[in-house]
C-alpha positions in Angstrom: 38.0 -159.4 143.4 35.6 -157.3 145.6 36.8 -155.5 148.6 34.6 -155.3 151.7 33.8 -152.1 153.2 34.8 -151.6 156.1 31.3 -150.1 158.4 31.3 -148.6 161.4 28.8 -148.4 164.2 27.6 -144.7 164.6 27.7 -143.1 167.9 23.6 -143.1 167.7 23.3 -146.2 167.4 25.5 -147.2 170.0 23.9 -144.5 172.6 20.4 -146.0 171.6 22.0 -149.3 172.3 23.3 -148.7 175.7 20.3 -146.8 176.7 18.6 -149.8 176.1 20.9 -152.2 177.9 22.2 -150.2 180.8 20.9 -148.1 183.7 23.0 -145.5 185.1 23.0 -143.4 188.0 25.3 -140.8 189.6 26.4 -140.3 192.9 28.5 -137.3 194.8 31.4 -138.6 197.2 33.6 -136.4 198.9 37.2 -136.4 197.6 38.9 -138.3 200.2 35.9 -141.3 199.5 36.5 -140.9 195.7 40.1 -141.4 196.1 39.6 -144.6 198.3 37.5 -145.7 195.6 40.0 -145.2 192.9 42.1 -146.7 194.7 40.6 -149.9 195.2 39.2 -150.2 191.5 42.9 -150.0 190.5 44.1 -152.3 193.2 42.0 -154.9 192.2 41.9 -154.1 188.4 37.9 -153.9 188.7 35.5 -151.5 187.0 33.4 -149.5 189.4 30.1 -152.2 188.0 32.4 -155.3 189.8 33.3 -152.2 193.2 29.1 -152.4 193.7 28.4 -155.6 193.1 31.1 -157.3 195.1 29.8 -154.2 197.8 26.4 -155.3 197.4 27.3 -159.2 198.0 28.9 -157.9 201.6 25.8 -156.4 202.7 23.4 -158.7 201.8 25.5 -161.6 203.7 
């Protein structure tokens, strides 16, 4: 009986991937902002993708 390999994904490939599939972006907060923040995410058991979308459904009410 033949056993199947077991393959991995390479960390290339997935970088190529998600440089393909994703657009990021980074932004400076003071602390005490960055701690809010953190606090929320964790509150609500979000990532910070959900934090700006739910953000960006507020403002454009």
């Amino acid at each position: 009986m033949e056993t199947k390999r077991k393959t991995h994904t390479s960390t290339t490939v997935k970088r190529r991937y998600n440089q393909k599939a994703y657009k990021s972006f980074t932004v400076q907060v003071k602390p005490e902002l960055a701690a809010r923040i953190r606090a929320y995410k964790e509150k609500e058991s979000i990532s910070m993708a959900e934090l700006l979308s739910r953000a960006l459904d507020v403002l454009e009410k």
